[in-house]
C-alpha positions in Angstrom: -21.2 200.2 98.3 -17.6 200.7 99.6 -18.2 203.9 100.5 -21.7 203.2 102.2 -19.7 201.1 104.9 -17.1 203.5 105.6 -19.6 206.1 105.5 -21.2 203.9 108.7 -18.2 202.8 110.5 -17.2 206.3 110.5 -20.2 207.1 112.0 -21.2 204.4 115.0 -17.1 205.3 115.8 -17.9 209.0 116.3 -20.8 208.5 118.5 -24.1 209.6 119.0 -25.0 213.3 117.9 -25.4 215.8 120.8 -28.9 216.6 122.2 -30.5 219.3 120.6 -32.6 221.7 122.3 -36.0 220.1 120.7 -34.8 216.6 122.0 -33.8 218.7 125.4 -37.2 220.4 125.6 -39.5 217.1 124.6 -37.4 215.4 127.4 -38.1 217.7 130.0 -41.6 217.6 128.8 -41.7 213.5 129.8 -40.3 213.9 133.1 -42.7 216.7 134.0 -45.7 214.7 133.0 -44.3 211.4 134.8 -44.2 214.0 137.8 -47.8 214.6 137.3 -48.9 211.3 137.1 -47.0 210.6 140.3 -48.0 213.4 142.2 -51.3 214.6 141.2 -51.5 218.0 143.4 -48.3 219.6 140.7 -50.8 219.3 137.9 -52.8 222.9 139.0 -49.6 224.4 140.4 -46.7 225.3 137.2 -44.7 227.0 139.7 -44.4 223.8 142.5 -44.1 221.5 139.1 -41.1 223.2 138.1 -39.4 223.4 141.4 -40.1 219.6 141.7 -38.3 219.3 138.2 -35.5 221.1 139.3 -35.1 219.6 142.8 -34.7 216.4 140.8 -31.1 217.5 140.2 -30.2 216.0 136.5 -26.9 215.5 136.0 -25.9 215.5 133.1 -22.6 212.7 131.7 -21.5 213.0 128.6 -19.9 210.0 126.9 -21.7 207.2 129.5 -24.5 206.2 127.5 -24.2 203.6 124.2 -22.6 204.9 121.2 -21.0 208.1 123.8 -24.4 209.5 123.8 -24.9 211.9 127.2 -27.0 210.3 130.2 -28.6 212.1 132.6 -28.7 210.8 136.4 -31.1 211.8 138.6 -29.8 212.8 142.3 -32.3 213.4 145.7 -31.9 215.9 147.8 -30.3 215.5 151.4 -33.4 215.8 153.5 -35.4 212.7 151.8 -37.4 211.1 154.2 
């Protein structure tokens, strides 16, 4: 029982785990579809839905998200209108 509770402590003190690549991929996955929801016209164009992905410029901030987990902020471009 002792052990249980360090066994916790040790872990909530160390953080979250680090995104993997499956939690990276299934992540990208949700933003692309919210894009397509938004913006019907990327769903019969890959090549414009990816350059919308990456125009979203995710930043990535390790540390800033509960338990130290990483948190990814989304920056616009300049020319926004």
């Amino acid at each position: 029982m002792t052990r249980a509770i360090f066994d916790y402590l040790r872990s909530r003190m160390q953080g979250a785990a680090p995104v993997g690549p499956m939690e990276r991929n299934m992540a990208k996955r949700y933003v692309k579809e919210r894009l397509k929801k938004l913006y019907p016209a990327l769903r019969l164009d890959p090549a414009a839905l990816e350059r919308a992905y990456q125009e979203l410029g995710l930043e990535p901030h390790s540390g800033c998200g509960e338990g130290g987990a990483t948190v990814y902020e989304i920056v616009l471009p300049e020319n926004v209108d």
